[in-house]
VEXDREN-2710 file (C-alpha; in Angstrom, 1 decimal):
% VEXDREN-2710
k/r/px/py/pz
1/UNK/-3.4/48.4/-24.7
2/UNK/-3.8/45.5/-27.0
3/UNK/-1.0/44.0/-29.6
4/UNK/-3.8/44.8/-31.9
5/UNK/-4.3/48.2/-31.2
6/UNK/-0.2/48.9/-30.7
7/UNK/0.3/47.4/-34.5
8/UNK/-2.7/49.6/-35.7
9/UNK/-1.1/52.5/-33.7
10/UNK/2.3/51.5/-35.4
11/UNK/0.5/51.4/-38.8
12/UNK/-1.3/54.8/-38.3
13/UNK/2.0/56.4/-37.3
14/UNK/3.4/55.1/-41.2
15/UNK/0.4/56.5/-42.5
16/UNK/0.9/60.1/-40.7
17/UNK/4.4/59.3/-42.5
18/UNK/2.9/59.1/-46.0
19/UNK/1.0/61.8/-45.0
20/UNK/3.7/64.6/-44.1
21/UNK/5.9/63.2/-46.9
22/UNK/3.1/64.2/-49.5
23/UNK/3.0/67.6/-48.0
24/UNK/6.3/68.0/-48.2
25/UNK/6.4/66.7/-51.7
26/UNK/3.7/68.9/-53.2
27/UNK/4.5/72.2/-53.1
28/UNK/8.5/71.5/-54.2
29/UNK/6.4/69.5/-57.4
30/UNK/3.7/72.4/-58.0
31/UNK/6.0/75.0/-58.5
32/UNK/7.5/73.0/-61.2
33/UNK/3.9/72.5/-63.2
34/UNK/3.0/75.0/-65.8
35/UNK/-0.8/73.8/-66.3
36/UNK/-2.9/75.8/-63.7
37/UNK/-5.8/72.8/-63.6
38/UNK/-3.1/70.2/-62.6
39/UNK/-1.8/72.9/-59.9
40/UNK/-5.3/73.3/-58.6
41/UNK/-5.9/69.4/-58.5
42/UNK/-2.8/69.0/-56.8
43/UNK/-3.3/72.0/-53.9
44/UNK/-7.1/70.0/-53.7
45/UNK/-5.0/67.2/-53.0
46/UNK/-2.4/68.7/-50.6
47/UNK/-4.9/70.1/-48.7
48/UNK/-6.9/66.6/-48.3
49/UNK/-3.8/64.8/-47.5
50/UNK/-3.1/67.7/-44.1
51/UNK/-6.7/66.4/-43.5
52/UNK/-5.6/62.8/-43.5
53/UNK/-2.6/63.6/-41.2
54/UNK/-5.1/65.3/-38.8
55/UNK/-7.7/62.2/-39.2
56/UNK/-4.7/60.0/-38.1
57/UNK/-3.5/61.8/-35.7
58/UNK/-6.7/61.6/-33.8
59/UNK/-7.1/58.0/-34.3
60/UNK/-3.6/57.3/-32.7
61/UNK/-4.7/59.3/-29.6
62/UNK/-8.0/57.6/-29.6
63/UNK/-5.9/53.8/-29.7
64/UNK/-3.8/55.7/-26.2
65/UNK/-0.6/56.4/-28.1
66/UNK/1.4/59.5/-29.3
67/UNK/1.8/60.2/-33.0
68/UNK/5.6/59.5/-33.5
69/UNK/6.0/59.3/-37.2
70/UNK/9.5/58.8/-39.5
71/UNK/9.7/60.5/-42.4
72/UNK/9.9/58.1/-45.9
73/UNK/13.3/59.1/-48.1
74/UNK/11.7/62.0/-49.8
75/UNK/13.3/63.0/-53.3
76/UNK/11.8/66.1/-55.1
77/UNK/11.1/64.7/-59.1
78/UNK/11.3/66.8/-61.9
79/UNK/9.5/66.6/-65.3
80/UNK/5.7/66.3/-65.3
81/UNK/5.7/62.1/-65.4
82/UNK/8.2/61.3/-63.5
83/UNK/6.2/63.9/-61.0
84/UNK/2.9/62.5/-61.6
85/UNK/4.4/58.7/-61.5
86/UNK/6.2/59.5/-58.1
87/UNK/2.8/60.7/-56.2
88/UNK/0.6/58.0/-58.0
89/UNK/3.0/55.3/-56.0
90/UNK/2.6/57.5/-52.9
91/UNK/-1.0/57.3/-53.4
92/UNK/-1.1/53.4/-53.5
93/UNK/1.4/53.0/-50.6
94/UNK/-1.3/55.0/-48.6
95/UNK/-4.1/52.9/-50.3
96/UNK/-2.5/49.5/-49.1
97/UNK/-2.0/51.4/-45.1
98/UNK/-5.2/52.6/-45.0
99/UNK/-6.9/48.4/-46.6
100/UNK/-4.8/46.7/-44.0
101/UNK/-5.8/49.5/-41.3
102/UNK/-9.3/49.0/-42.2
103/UNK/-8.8/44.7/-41.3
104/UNK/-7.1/45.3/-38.7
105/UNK/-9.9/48.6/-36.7
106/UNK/-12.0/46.9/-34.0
107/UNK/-13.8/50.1/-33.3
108/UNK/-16.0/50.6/-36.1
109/UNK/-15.7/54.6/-35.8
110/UNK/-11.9/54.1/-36.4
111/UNK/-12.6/51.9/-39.1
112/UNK/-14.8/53.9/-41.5
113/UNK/-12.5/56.9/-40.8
114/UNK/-10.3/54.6/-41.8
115/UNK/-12.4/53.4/-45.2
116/UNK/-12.8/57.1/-45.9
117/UNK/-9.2/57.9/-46.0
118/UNK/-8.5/55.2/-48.2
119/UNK/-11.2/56.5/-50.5
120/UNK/-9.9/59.7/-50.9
121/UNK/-6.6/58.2/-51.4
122/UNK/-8.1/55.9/-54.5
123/UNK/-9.9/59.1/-56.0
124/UNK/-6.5/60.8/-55.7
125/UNK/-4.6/58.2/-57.7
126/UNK/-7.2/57.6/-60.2
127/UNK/-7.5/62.1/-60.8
128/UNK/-3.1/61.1/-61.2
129/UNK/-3.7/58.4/-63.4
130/UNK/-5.6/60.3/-65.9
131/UNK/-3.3/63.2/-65.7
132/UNK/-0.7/60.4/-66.7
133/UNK/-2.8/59.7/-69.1
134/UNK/-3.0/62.6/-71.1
135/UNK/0.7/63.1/-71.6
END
């Protein structure tokens, strides 16, 4: 294995860690939202991000390593912004793993997986962004 591929393996395994953090997060933050759309945009959501957790999952395997990730300090929010503000900066901190994943994929299949993810993760924080919005 590469130095390349263990950094994009260690880089993976912090975005399996966003990942599971978000999962964790979401249902602890839906229960607490009155407004059925928003709690319908955010199960979408949940259940993209166990999708993104699989995806990286399988590229780790496919790099040779084991998925082996640490959970971020997680802290349940409460009120509506301070909700929607605390998952918009989850969304970027996925959106900067997944742009330096992309430079740093040699295999191209790994990379647009990789380009996907990070698209989903930019539709999610704009769809949290106008929810923000509207407060």
């Amino acid at each position: 294995m590469t130095q390349r591929n263990d950094d994009l393996i260690r880089l993976l395994n912090q975005a399996l860690g966003l990942e599971y953090g978000a999962l964790w997060l979401l249902p602890q933050h839906m229960a607490q939202i009155e407004d059925e759309e928003l709690r319908r945009q955010l199960h979408l959501i949940a259940d993209m991000e166990l999708d993104h957790a699989e995806k990286s999952a399988q590229m780790i395997y496919r790099l040779g390593g084991k998925p082996d990730a640490d959970l971020p300090q997680l802290k349940v929010r409460h009120g509506l912004r301070e909700i929607l503000e605390s998952h918009v900066e989850g969304e970027r901190a996925a959106i900067a793993v997944y742009s330096r994943g992309v430079e740093m994929a040699d295999d191209p299949d790994i990379r647009n997986m990789l380009e996907e993810l990070k698209r989903d993760e930019e539709g999610h924080q704009r769809l949290l962004e106008r929810a923000l919005a509207r407060l």
